[in-house]
N, C-alpha and C positions, 0 to 999 in steps of 0.2 A: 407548501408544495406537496402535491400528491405523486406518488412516487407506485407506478404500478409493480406489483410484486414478481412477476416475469421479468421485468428488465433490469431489477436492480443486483445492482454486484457486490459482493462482498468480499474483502480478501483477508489473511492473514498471512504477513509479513513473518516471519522468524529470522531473528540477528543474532549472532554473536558480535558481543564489545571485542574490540582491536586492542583498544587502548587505555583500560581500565575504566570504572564507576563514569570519574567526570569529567572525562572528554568527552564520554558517551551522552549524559544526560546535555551538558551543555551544547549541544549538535544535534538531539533532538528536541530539544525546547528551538531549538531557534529555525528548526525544519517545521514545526508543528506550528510557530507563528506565522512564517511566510507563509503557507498552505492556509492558512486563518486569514491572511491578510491579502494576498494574492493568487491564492489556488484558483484553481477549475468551481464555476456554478455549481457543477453537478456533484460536488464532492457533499454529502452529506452527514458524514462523521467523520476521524481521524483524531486516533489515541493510539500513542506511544505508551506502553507498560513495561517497568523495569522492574525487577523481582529484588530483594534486598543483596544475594549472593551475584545476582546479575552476568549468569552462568549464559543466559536467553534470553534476548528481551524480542518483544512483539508488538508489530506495528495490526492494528486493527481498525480497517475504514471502509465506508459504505459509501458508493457513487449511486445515480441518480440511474445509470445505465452506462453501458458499455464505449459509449464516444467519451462520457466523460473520464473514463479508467483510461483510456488511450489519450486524451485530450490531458491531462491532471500529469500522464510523466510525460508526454513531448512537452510543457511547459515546465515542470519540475529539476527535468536533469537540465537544462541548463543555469539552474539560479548557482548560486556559491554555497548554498546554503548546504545544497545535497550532495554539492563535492564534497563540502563538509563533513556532511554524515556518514559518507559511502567513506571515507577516510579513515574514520574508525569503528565502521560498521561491517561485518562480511554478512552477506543475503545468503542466509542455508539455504530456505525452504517459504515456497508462496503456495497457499492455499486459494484458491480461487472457489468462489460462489456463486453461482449462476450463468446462466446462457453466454459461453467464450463464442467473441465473433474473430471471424476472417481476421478482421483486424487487429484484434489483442493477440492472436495466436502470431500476424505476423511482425507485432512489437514484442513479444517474449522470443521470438527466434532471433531479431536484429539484436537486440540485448545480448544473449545466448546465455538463455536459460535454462535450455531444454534441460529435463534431468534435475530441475528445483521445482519445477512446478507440479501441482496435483490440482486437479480439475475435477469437482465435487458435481458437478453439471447443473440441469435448471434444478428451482424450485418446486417440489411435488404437493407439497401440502404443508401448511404453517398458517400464519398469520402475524401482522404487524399493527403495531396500537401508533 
């Protein structure tokens, strides 16, 4: 899949653990299979990183474009999976990467975000292999 470089999104998640080391990993191994096994098409990466003090951990993933970042959590938050994780996960801080549409701006406000998110805007110059 060719994936044009204007529409693709990239975010950076920032978590703090709730509820120590392995409730955490155990919650995000089992979030990162259903998203493997059932996510959104347009999801084209997603990795969880947990640091060994696991003071911060970081979710890091690349959509296709921006129906699929809005399409990947209206099917996401209702699995168990992410109740799961948001249980003992708190969401500090989303980094957003590339062109925010209408619509992701109006799914970070029903969430209620506002105040975690930071908007890096499009892409100016790069390249991808």
């Amino acid at each position: 899949m060719t994936v044009a470089p204007e529409t693709e999104i990239a975010v950076v998640n920032r978590y703090r653990p709730l509820s120590g080391r392995e409730p955490f990993l155990a919650a995000a191994h089992a979030l990162a299979g259903r998203v493997e096994a059932e996510g959104h098409p347009g999801i084209l990466s997603f990795r969880l990183y947990a640091p060994d003090g696991l003071e911060e951990a970081r979710l890091v993933a690349r959509y296709r474009d921006a129906e699929a970042w809005v399409g990947h959590h209206d099917l996401a938050m209702g699995w168990s999976e992410m109740a799961a994780f948001r249980a003992v996960a708190a969401l500090e801080r989303v980094e957003l990467y590339g062109m925010v549409t209408g619509a992701m701006r109006d799914w970070i406000d029903r969430m209620g975000l506002e105040g975690r998110v930071w908007f890096a805007g499009p892409q100016w110059a790069g390249f991808g292999r």
